[in-house]
Structure formats: C-alpha cells, structure tokens
C-alpha positions as CSV (number, residue, x, y, z in Angstrom):
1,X,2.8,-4.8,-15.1
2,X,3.6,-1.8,-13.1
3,X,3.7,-2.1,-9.2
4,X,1.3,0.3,-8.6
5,X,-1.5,-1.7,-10.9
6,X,-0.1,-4.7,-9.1
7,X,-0.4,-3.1,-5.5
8,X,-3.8,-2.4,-6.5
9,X,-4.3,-5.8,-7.6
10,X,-3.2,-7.6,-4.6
11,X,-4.8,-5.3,-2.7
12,X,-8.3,-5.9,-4.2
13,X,-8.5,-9.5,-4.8
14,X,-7.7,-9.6,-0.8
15,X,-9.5,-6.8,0.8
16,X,-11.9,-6.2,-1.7
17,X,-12.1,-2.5,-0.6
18,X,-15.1,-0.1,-0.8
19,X,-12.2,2.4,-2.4
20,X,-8.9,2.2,-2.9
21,X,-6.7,5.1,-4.1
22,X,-2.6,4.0,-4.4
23,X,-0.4,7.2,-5.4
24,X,3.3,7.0,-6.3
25,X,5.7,9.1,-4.5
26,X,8.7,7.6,-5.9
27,X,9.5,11.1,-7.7
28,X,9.8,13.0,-4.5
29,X,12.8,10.5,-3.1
30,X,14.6,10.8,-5.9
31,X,18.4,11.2,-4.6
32,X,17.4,9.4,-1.5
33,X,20.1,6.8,-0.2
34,X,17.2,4.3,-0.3
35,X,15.6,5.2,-3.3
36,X,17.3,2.9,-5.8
37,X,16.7,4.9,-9.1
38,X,14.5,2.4,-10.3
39,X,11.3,3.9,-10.0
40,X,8.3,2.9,-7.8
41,X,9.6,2.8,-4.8
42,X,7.3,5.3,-2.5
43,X,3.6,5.1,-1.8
44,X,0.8,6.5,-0.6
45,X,-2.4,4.0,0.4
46,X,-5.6,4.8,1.3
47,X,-7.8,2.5,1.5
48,X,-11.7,1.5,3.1
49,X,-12.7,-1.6,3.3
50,X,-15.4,-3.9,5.8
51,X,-11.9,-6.5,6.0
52,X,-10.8,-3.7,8.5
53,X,-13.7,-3.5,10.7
54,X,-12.5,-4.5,14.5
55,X,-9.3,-4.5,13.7
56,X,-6.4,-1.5,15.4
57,X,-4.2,0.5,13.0
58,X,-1.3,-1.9,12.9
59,X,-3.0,-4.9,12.8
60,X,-4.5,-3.3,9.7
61,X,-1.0,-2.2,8.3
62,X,0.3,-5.7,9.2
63,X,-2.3,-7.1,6.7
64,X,-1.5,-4.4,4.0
65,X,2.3,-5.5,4.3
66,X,2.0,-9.1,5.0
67,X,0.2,-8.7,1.4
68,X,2.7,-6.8,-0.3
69,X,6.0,-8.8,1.4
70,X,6.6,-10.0,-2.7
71,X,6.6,-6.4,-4.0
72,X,8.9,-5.3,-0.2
73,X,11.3,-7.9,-1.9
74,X,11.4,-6.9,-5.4
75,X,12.3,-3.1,-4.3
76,X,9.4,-1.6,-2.9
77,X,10.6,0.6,-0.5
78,X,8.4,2.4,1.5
79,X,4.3,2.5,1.9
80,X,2.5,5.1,3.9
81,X,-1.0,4.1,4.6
82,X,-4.6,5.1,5.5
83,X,-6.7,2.1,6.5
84,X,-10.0,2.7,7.3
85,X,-13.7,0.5,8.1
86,X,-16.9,1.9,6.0
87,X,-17.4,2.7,10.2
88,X,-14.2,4.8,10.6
89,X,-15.7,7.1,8.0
C-alpha cells in the first residue's frame, strides 16, 4: 500500500474527517540531504474534522503525528498540516 493511501487511512478510521485532502511533495525535495530517494517522504495535510473542535493548533498536530509516529519511523519525513473544526471554517 502506498503511504499516502495509508496516511489517509489512518487518518480516517481515527478522525473520521468531514474532508480530507493528503498531497505528496516528495518530488519537490528531491536532492534534499533528508530526502532519502525513496519516495514519499513530503506532505501536505489538510484536514476538517468535529475530532478537532476545542482543541489549539498543536494539540491538533500532536494528534495527527501521534497517529502517523509508524509511518515517521518507516521514513516519512516531513508533514505540513491544516487542521481545521467544521467551526474554523
């Protein structure tokens, strides 16, 4: 399975978002001392969902990575994310 369908998996089954939308960015580290040449490495997340509501920014990030520490160890590298509430929006 590829990461991003798994991201998107783990990310659903937990969060159960309103929308998700999970773009790779892998191809524009390419070179990168950090990017390891594997592929799927860089992401963009934006994501809505009620799981969100009352809490700050990094308590939401926290969540996001606390669910993705598995794919951080198998050579994820980096995530940039947009967490929002339905209210945010």
């Amino acid at each position: 399975m590829k990461r991003l369908d798994k991201m998107h998996s783990i990310l659903s089954q937990a969060l159960r978002p309103i929308k998700i939308k999970i773009i790779d960015d892998s191809d524009l580290h390419v070179g990168h001392a950090e990017a390891s040449g594997v592929g799927e490495t860089h992401f963009r997340i934006e994501i809505i969902s009620e799981e969100f509501t009352n809490k700050t920014r990094i308590d939401r990030e926290r969540l996001i990575h606390g669910l993705l520490a598995d794919e951080f160890s198998a050579g994820l590298h980096s995530i940039s994310i947009k967490a929002s509430s339905p209210s945010d929006i």
